[in-house]
C-alpha positions as CSV (number, residue, x, y, z in Angstrom):
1,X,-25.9,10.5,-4.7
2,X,-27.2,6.8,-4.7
3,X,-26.4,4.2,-2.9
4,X,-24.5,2.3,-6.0
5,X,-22.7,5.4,-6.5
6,X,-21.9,5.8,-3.0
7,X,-20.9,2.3,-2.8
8,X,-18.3,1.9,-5.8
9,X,-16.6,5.5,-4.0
10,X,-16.6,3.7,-0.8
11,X,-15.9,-0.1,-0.9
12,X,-16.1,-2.7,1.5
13,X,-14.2,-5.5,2.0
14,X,-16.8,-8.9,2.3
15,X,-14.9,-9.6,5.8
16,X,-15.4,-8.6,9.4
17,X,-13.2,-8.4,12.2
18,X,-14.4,-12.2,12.7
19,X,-11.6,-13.0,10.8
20,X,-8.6,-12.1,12.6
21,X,-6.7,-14.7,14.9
22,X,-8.6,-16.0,18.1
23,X,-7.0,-15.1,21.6
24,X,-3.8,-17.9,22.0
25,X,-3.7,-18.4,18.0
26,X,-0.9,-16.1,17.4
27,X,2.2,-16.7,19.4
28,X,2.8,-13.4,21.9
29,X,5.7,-11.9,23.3
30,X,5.7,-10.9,27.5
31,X,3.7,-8.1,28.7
32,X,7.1,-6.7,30.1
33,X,8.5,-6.7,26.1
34,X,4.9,-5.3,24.7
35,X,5.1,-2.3,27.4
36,X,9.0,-1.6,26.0
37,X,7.7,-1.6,22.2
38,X,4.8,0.8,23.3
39,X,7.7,3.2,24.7
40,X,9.6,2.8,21.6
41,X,7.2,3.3,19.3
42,X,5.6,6.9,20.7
43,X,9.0,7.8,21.1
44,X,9.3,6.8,17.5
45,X,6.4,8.8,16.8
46,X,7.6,12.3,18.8
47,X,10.7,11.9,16.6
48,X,8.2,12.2,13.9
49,X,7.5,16.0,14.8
50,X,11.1,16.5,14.3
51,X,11.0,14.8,10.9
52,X,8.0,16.8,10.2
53,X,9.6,20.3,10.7
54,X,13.1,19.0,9.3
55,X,11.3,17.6,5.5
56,X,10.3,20.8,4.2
57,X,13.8,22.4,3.7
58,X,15.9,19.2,2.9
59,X,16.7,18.5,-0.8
60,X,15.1,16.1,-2.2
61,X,17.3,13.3,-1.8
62,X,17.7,13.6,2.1
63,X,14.3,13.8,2.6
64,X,13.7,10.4,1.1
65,X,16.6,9.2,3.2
66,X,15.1,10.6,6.3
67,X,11.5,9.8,5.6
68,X,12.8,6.0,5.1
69,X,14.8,6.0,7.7
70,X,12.2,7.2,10.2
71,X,9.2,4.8,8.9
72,X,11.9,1.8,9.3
73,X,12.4,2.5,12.5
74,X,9.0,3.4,13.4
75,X,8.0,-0.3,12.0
76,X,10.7,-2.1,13.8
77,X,9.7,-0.2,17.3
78,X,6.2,-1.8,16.7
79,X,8.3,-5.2,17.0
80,X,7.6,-5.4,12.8
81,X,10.5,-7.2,10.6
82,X,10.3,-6.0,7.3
83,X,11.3,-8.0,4.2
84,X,12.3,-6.4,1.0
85,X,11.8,-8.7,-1.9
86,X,13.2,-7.0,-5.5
87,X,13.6,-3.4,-6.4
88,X,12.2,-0.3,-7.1
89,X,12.7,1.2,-10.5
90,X,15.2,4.8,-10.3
91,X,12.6,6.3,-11.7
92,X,9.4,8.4,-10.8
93,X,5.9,5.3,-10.9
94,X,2.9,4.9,-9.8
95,X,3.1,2.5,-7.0
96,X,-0.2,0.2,-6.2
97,X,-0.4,-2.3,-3.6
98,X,-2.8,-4.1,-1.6
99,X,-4.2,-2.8,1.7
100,X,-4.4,-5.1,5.0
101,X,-3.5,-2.5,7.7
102,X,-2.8,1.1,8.7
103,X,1.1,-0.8,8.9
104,X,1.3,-1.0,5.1
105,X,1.6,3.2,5.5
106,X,5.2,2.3,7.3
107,X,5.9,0.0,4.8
108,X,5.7,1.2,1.6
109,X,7.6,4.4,3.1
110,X,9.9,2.4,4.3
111,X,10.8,0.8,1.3
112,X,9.7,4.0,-1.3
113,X,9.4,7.5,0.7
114,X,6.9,8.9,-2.0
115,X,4.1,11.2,-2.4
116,X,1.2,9.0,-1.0
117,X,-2.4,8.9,-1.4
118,X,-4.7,8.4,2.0
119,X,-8.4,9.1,2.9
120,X,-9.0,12.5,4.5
121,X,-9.6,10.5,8.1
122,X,-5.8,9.9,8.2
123,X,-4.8,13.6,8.4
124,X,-6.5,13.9,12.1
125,X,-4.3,10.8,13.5
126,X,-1.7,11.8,16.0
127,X,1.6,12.7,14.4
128,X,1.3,10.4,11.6
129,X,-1.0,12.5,10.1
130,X,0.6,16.0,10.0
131,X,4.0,13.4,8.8
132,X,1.6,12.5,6.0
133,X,0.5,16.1,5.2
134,X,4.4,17.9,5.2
135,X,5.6,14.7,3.6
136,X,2.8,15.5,0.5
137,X,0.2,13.3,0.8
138,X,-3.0,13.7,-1.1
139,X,-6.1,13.4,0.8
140,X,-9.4,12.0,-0.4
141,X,-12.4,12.8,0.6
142,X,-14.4,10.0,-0.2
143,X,-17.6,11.5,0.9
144,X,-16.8,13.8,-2.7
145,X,-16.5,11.5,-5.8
146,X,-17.2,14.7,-8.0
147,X,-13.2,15.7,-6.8
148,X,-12.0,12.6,-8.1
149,X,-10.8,14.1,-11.4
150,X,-9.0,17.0,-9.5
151,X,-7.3,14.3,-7.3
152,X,-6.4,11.9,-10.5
153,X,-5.0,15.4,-12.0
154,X,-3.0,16.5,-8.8
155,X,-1.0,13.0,-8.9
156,X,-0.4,12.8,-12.5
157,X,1.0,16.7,-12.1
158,X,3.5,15.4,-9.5
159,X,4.6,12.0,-12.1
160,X,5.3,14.6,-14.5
161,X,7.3,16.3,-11.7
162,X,9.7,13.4,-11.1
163,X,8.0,12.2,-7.8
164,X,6.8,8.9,-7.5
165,X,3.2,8.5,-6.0
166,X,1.8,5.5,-3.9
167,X,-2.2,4.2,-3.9
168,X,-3.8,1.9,-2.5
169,X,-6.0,1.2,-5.1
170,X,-8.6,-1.4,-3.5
171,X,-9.9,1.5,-1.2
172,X,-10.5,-0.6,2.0
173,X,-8.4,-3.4,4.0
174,X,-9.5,-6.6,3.7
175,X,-8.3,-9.8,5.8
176,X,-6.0,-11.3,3.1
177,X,-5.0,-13.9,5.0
178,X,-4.9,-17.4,3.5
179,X,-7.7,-18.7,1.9
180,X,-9.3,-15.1,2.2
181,X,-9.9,-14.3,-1.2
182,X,-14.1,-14.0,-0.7
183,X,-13.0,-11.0,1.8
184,X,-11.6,-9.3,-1.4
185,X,-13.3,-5.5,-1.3
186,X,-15.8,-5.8,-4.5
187,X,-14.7,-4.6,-7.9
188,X,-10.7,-5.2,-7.2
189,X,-8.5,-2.0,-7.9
190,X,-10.4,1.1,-8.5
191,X,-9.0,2.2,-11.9
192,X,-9.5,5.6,-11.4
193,X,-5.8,6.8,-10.3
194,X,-4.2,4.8,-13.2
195,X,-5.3,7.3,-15.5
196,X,-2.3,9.3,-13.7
197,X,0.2,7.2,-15.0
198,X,-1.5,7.0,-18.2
199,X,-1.6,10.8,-18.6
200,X,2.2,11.5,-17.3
201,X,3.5,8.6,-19.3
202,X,4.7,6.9,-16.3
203,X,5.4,2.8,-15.5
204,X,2.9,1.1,-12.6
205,X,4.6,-0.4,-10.1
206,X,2.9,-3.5,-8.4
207,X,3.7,-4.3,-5.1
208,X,2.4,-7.2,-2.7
209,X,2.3,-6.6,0.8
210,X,2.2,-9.9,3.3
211,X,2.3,-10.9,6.7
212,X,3.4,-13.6,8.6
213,X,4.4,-14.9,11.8
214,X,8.4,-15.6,11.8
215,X,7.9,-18.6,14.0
216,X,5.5,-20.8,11.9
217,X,6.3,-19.5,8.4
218,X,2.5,-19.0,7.8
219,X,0.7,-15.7,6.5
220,X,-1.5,-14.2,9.4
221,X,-4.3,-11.7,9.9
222,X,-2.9,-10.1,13.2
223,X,-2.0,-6.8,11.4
224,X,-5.5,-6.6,9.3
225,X,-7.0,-3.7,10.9
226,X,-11.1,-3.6,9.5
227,X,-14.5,-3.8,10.2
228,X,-15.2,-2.9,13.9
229,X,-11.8,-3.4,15.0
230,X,-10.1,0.0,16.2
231,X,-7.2,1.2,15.9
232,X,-6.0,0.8,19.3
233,X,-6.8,-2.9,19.5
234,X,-5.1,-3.3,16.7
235,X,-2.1,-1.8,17.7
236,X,-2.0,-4.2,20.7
237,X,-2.4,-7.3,18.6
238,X,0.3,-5.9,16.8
239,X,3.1,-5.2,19.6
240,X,1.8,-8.4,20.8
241,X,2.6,-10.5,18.0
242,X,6.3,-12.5,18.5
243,X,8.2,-12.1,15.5
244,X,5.7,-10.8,13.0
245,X,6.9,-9.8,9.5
246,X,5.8,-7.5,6.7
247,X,6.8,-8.3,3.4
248,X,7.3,-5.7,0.7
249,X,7.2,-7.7,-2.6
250,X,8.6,-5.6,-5.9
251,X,6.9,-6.8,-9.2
252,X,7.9,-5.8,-12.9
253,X,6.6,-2.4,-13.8
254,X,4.1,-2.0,-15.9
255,X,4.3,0.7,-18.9
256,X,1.2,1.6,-20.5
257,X,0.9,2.9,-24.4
258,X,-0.8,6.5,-24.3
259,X,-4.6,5.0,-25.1
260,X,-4.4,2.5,-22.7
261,X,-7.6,1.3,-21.0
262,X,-7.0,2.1,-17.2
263,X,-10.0,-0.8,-16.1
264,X,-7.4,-3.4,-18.3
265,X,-4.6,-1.7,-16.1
266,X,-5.6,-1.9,-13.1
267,X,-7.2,-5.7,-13.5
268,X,-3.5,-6.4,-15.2
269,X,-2.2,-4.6,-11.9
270,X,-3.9,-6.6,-9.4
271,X,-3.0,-10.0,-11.0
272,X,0.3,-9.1,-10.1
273,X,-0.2,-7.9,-6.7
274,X,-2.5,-11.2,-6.0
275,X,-0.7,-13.7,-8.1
276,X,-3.2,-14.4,-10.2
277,X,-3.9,-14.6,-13.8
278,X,-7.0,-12.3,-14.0
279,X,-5.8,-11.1,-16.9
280,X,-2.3,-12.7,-19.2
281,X,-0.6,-9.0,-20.4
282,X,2.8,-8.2,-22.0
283,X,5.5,-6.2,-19.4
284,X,8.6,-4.9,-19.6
285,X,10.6,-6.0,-16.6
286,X,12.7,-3.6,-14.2
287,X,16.1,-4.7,-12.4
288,X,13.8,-6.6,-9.6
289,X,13.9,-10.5,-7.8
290,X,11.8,-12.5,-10.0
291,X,7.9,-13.6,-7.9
292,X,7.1,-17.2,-7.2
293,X,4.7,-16.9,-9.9
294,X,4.6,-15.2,-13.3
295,X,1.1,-13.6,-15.4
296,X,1.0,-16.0,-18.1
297,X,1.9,-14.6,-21.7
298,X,-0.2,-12.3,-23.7
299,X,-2.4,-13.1,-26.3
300,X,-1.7,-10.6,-29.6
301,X,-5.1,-9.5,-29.0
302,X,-5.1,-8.8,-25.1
303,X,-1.6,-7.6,-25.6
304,X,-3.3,-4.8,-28.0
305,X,-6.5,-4.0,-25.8
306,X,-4.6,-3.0,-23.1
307,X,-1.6,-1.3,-25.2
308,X,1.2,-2.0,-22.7
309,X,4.4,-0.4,-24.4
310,X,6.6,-2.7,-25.3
């Protein structure tokens, strides 16, 4: 395989861990209260085996319920507040979001328990990753693009199904912290698992994931877990932080025509996600709180190119 190839299958984010907050930048909660939300979160984590046995034989509804209910908990044990901003259409989607942290995981379950899509290192991590496994998760190998057709097939068999499926579809976290938009991985969303939706006939669902610390109001890299950062120091930034929040932001689904472009989709996908007008397209909102900023109106043209269903 060469190296280009290699590199569009494994993108990079253009940041390194020198972006995340110095020592004293973020404000910090006692050692005495980052012990206690160590405790709770690996006992949050053991109650994970217990979700794990218990989501195979639960109808579908309670296992959603449970699955939610466990990855809320789980984020709040880390010291986490989660913010919920619009809602999630009733119906199966393909839900893409950006990807700062191995956090975002616990928060896009705990706002949509779905069928998830991870890299194959995520199914060795302690508890979370047999979770992932029972709970469905598709894992890539990304050392294989050749099963990249297999895996676009596998997720657009379970939209047909009903289930909703979530991706991450910049392939690497990046900083995203504010004015980090150089560290954005090269080549934005990977359009490859929007061909899903395309072939189930299935809306896309942006969603924008944020943090920032609660006492100052502004967006921080303290969860951003990249470059040679592991995941244990990350971790104890993390229960270190005072009062650090994870926003979930819903935007209007997205519901491509059957010969859509999935390159336009995606590219129309991210503008939403980022808040930026990479590209003006035509949507069809779903019952969700309006964003702080709107993709400019379609051009006839555009609007045709990327054949968003009316």
């Amino acid at each position: 395989m060469s190296i280009a190839a290699h590199d569009l299958w494994r993108p990079s984010s253009g940041c390194d861990d020198d972006c995340l907050p110095a020592v004293g930048e973020v404000p910090t909660v006692p050692v005495a209260r980052r012990v206690l939300r160590l405790v709770a979160a690996g006992g949050m984590l053991l109650a994970g085996v217990g979700v794990a046995v218990l989501l195979p034989v639960l109808p579908a509804p309670e296992r959603q319920a449970l699955l939610r209910g466990w990855a809320r908990g789980t984020v709040r044990a880390f010291g986490v507040r989660l913010v919920i901003k619009g809602r999630l259409p009733r119906r199966r989607a393909l839900l893409v979001a950006n990807h700062v942290s191995w956090l975002d995981i616990l928060a896009v379950l705990a706002v949509a328990p779905t069928r998830m899509v991870a890299k194959r290192e995520i199914r060795s991590w302690p508890v979370v990753g047999v979770l992932a496994a029972v709970a469905g998760t598709v894992f890539v190998d990304r050392s294989r693009p050749r099963a990249l057709p297999a895996t676009v097939r596998r997720l657009a068999d379970a939209l047909r199904a009903g289930r909703s499926v979530s991706v991450f579809p910049e392939g690497t976290t990046w900083c995203a912290g504010d004015g980090a938009a150089e560290c954005r991985p090269g080549g934005g969303f990977r359009p490859a698992m929007f061909q899903a939706a395309i072939d189930a006939g299935a809306p896309v669902v942006p969603l924008r994931l944020g943090y920032r610390s609660g006492d100052t109001g502004a967006g921080t890299t303290v969860a951003a877990f990249l470059g040679a950062d592991t995941l244990l120091r990350s971790v104890a930034r993390v229960v270190a932080a005072r009062d650090l929040v994870v926003s979930v932001t819903v935007a209007a689904a997205l519901h491509p025509g059957q010969d859509a472009d999935r390159r336009l989709l995606a590219r129309a996908a991210e503008s939403a996600v980022h808040l930026v007008a990479a590209l003006p397209t035509r949507t069809r909102p779903q019952p969700v709180a309006p964003l702080s900023a709107t993709i400019p109106a379609p051009t006839p043209d555009l609007a045709r190119e990327l054949d968003l269903a009316a």
